[in-house]
C-alpha positions in Angstrom: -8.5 -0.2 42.6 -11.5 0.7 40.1 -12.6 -1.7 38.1 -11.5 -1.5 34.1 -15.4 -0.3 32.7 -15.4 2.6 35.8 -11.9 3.7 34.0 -13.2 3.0 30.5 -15.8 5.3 31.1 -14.6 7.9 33.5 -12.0 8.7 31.1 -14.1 8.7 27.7 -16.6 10.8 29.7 -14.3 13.0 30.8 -12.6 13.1 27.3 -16.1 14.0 25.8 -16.5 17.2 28.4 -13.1 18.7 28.2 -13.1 18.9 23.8 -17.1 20.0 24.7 -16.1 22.6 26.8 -13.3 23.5 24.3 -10.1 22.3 25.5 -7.6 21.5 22.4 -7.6 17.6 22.2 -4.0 17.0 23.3 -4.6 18.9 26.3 -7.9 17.1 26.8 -6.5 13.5 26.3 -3.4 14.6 29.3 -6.0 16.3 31.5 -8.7 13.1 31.5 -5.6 10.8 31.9 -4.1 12.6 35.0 -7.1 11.8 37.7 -6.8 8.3 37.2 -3.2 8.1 37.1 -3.5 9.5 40.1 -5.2 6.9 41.5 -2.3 4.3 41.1 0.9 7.0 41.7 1.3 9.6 43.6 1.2 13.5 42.4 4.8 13.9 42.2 5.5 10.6 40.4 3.0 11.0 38.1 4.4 14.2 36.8 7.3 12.1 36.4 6.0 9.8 34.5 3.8 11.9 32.1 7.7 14.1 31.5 9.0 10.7 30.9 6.0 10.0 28.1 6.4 13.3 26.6 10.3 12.8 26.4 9.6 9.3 25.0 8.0 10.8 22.3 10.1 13.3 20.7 13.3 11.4 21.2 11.7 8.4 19.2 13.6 8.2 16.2 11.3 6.4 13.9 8.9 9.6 14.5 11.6 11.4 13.2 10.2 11.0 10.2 7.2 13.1 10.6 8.7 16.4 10.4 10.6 15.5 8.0 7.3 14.7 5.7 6.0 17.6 6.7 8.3 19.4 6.1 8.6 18.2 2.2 5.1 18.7 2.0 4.8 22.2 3.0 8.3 22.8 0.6 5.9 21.4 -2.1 2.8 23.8 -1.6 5.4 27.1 -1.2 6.9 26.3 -4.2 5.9 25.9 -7.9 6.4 21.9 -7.9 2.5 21.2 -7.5 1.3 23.9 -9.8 3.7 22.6 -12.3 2.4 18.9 -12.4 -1.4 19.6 -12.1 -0.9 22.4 -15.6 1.2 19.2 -17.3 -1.9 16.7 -16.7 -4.3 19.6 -17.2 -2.3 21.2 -20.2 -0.6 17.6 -21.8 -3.7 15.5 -21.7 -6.1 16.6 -24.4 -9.0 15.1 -23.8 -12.6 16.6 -22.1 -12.4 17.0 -18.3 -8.7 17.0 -18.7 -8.7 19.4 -16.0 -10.8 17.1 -13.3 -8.2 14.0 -14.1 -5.3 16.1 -13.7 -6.7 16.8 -10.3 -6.7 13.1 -9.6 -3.3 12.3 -10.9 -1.4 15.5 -9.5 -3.1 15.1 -6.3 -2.0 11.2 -6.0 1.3 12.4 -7.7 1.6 14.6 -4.7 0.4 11.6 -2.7 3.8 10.0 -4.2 6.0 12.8 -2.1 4.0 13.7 0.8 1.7 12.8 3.3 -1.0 15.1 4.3 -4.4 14.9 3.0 -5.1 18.4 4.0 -1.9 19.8 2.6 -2.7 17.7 -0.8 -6.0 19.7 -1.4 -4.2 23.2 -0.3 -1.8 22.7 -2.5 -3.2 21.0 -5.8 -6.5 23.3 -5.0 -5.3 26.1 -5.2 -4.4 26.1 -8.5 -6.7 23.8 -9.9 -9.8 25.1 -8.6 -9.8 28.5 -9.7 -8.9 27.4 -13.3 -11.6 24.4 -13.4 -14.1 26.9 -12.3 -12.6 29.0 -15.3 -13.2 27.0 -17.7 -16.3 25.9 -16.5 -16.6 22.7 -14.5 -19.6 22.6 -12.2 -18.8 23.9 -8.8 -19.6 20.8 -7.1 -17.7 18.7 -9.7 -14.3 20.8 -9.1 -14.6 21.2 -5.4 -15.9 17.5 -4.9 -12.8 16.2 -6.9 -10.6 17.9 -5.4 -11.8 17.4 -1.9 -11.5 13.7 -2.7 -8.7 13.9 -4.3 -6.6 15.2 -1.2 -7.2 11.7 0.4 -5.0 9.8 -2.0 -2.0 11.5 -0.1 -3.3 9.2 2.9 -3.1 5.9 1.5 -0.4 6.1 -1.2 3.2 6.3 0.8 4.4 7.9 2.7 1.5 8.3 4.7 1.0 10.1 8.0 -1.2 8.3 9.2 -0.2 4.9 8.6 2.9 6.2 10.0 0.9 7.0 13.2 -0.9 3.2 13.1 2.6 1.4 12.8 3.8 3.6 15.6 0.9 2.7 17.9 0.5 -1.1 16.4 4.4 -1.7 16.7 3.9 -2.6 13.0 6.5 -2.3 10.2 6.3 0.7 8.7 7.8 -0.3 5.2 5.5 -2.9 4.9 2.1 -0.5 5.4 3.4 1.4 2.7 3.6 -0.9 0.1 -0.1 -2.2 1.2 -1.0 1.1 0.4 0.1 0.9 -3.3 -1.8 -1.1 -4.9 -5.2 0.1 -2.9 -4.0 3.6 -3.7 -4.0 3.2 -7.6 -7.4 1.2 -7.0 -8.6 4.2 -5.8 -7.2 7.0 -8.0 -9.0 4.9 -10.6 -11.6 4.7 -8.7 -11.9 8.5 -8.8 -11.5 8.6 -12.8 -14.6 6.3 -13.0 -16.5 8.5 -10.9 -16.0 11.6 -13.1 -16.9 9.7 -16.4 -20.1 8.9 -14.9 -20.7 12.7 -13.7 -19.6 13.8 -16.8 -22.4 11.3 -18.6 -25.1 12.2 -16.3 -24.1 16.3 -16.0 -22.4 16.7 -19.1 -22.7 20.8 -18.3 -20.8 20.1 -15.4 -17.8 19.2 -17.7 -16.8 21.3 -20.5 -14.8 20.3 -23.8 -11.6 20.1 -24.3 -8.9 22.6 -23.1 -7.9 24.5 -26.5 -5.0 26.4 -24.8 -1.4 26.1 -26.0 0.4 22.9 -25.3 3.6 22.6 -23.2 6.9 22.8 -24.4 9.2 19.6 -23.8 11.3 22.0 -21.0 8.2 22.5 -19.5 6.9 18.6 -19.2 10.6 18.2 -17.6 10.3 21.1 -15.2 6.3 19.3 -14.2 7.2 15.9 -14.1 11.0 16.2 -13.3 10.8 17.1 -9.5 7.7 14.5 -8.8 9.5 11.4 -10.2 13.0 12.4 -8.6 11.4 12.9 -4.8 9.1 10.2 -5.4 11.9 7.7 -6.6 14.2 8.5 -3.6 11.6 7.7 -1.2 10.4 4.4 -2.8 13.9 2.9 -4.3 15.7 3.9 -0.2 12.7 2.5 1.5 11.6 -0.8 -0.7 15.2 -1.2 -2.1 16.2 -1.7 1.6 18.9 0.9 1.3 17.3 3.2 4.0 14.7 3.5 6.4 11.5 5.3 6.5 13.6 7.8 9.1 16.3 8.4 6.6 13.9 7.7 3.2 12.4 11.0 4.6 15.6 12.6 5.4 17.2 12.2 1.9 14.3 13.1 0.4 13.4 16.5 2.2 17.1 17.9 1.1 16.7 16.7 -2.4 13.2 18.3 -1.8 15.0 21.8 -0.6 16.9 22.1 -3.5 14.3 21.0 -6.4 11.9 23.5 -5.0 14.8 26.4 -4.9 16.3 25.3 -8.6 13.3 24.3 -10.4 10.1 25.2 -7.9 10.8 29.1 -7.8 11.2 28.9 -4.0 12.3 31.9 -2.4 13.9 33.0 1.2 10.9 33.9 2.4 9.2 30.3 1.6 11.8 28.4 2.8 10.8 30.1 6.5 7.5 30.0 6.0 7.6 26.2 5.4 10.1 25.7 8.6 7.7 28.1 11.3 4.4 25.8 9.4 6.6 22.3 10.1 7.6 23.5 14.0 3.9 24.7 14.2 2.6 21.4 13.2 4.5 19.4 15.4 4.2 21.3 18.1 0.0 20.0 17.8 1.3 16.3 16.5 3.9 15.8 19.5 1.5 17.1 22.4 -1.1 14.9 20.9 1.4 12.0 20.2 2.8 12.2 24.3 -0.4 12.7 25.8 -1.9 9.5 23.6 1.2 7.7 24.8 -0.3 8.9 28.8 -4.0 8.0 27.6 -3.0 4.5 26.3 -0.7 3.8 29.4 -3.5 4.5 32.1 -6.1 2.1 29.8 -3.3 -0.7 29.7 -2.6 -0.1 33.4 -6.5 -1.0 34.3 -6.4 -3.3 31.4 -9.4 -1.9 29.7 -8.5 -3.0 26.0 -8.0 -6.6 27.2 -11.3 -6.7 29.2 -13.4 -5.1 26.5 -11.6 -7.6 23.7 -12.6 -10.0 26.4 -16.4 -8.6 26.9 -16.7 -8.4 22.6 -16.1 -11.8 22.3 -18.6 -13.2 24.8 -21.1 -12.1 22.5 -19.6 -14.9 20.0 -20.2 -12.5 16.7 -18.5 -13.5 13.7 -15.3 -12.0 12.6 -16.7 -9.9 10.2 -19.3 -8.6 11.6 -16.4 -7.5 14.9 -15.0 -6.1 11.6 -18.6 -4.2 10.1 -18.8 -2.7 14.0 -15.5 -1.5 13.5 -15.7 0.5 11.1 -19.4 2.1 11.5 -17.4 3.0 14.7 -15.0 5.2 13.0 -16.8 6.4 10.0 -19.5 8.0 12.5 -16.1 8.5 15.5 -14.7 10.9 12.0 -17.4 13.1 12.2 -16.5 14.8 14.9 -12.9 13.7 15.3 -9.7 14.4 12.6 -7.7 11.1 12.2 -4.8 11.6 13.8 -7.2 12.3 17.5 -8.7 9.3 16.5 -5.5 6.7 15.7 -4.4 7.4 19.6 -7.4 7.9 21.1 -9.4 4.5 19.7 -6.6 2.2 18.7 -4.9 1.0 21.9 -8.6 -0.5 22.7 -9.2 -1.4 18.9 -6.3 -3.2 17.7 -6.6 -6.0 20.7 -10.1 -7.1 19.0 -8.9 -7.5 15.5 -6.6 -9.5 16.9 -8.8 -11.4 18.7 -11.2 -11.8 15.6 -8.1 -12.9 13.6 -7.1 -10.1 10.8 -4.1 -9.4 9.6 -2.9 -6.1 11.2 -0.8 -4.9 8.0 -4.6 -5.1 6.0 -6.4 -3.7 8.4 -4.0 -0.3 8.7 -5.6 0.0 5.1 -9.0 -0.2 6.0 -8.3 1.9 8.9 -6.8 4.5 6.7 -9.3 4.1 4.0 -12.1 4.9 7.2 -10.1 7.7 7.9 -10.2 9.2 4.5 -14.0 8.9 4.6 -13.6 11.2 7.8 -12.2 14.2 6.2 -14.4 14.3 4.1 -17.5 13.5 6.1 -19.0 16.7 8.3 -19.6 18.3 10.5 -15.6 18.0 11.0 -14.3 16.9 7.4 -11.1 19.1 7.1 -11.0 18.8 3.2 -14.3 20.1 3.0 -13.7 23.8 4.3 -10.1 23.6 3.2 -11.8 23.7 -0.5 -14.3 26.0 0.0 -12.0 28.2 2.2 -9.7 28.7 -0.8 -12.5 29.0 -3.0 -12.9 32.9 -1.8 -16.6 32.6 -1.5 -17.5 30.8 -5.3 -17.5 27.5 -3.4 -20.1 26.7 -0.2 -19.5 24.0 2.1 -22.5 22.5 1.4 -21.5 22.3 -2.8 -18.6 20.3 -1.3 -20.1 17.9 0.4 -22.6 17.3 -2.8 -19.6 16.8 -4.8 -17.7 14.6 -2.4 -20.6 12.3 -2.4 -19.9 10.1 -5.0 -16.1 10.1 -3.8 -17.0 8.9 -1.0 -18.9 6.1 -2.5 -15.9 5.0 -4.4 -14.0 5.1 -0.7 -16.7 2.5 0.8 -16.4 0.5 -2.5 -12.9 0.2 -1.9 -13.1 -0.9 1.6 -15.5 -3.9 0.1 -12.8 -4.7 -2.8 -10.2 -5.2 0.5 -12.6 -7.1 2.6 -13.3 -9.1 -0.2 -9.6 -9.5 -1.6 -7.6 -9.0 1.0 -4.2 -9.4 -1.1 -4.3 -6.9 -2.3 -3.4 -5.0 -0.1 -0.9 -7.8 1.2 0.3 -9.7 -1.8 3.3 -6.9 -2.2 4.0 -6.4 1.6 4.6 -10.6 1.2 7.2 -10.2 -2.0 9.6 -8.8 0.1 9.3 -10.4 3.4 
């Protein structure tokens, strides 16, 4: 049999060539995998076994929560729900850069409901940018913002992708949401620092005050109505213990339907929209989600995360600086990958040497989806970077994006310091309910 670093890397080598040569990653990930499973079964079991993996995977009923969230996301963005909250904190708070902070809150409201950070700067940028750059923020102020902004619907629950890490970490899912609270409001105010410096240093980037009428108290109900209703469902079912994440997101998605039809201005033609957008998405997530199941079974089967845990610690570094190696690892790994590649691809070798180095594996899904949120918006393969200046219709470059997301991004490392260096909070309400 080969020895574990000949499979280690055969199959990252192989990985590397197939996405090079363009191969979509879920193919990729199957196709490196199969040669070496190969080497331990034979042709006719192994097609067996990889049906069995891909079976495992969609009849998993905790993942039955992803297409549900999905699914209440894309409801969202075809309907008037978003657009509605970001005019409220736009329109309701009259104060200069009104506009920029109701970016922040509606996008971490919609943070609140959903999951996706892509689908949380579709949706709140398409209406906010085209009015900021209205009234006359600076383009790399509104697109930056915005960009960011998107990545509070990764860490504040429900989250996709700490959905993905408790699925591949066998961790509680309930309790990775509430560790992304608290680090999810740090953040959001994070964000709201960040402006008030721009708009100190740039004030031309930041214009006075919205003069525009107010909103009527019908209207404040009709913005912040459908939020706080979706939003409660999922966090009273899921932290009240009345329901699981599964049925949380179940519960939700119909009251979800019939907020966006009776108060969101969703039509027929939306409704399908959002379905064939949900089965198109998981058609991508489940591929990917059976053939990381394949990839991680061949890299258990040589034992290649327990060998390199094992090789790590020979070296005798410190715990921290395991964790420091980590996460260089996956800021400059999110350059070229887009998280979710990255949870199955890297994990199943990962998560053996935290354990090793002795973290807590609730706290460091946090850090691993605070890393993550750096990677969207880090190029050459930051998805909230063209999503922005995609919608922009040619006011907004790439490059103006990735100016503005700068200092965003330096709120996002500051953040992972705060948790390194305080570490409950991200745990201290996990541990209230335990």
């Amino acid at each position: 049999m080969m020895e574990w670093y000949e499979v280690a890397l055969g199959l990252m080598g192989l990985l590397i060539l197939l996405i090079a040569l363009g191969l979509p990653i879920p193919f990729a990930l199957a196709a490196a995998s199969l040669p070496f499973l190969w080497q331990i079964q034979t042709f006719n079991t192994s097609l067996v076994s990889a049906q069995l993996k891909l079976w495992g995977v969609w009849i998993n009923y905790i993942l039955l929560a992803v297409p549900l969230f999905v699914f209440l996301g894309e409801l969202i963005s075809r309907s008037n729900i978003g657009a509605n909250l970001y005019m409220f904190l736009h329109r309701g708070v009259p104060i200069r850069g009104s506009a920029a902070y109701g970016s922040i809150g509606a996008c971490a409201g919609f943070g609140a409901v959903s999951g996706s950070s892509m689908v949380g700067s579709l949706t709140i940028g398409g209406v906010a940018l085209p009015e900021m750059l209205r009234l006359g923020y600076g383009r790399q102020l509104a697109s930056g913002v915005l960009a960011a902004g998107g990545t509070l619907s990764v860490l504040l629950p429900p989250s996709l992708i700490l959905l993905f890490y408790g699925i591949v970490t066998d961790q509680s899912i309930g309790q990775l949401f509430m560790a992304g609270v608290i680090p999810g409001l740090m953040l959001a105010s994070l964000f709201v620092i960040v402006v008030l410096i721009w708009a100190r240093l740039r004030p031309q980037d930041v214009p006075d005050r919205d003069m525009g009428p107010r909103l009527r108290l019908i209207q404040i109900a009709v913005s912040l109505g459908p939020i706080i209703v979706i939003g409660g469902v999922i966090t009273v079912s899921i932290y009240g213990g009345i329901a699981t994440p599964t049925e949380a997101a179940a519960i939700a998605a119909l009251v979800t339907v019939a907020l966006a039809v009776g108060v969101g201005g969703l039509r027929w033609t939306g409704f399908v929209e959002a379905l064939m957008a949900t089965m198109r998405t998981m058609g991508y997530l489940g591929l990917l989600l059976s053939a990381g199941v394949l990839f991680g079974f061949v890299l258990n089967y040589y034992r290649v995360p327990q060998q390199f845990t094992a090789l790590f610690l020979s070296f005798e570094l410190s715990p921290y600086m395991v964790l420091a190696m980590v996460i260089l690892f996956y800021i400059a790994l999110g350059m070229f990958l887009e998280p979710v590649s990255m949870t199955f691809i890297t994990l199943p070798v990962i998560i053996p040497l935290i354990l090793a180095a002795g973290f807590d594996l609730i706290w460091f899904g946090i850090i691993y989806t605070i890393t993550m949120e750096i990677a969207v918006l880090t190029p050459p393969v930051g998805l909230n970077l063209y999503v922005i200046s995609g919608i922009s219709r040619g006011k907004v470059s790439v490059p103006d994006v990735i100016v503005g997301a700068l200092p965003f991004i330096g709120a996002l490392v500051i953040l992972v310091g705060v948790m390194i260096m305080f570490p409950q909070a991200a745990l201290w309400l996990p541990q209230q309910v335990r």
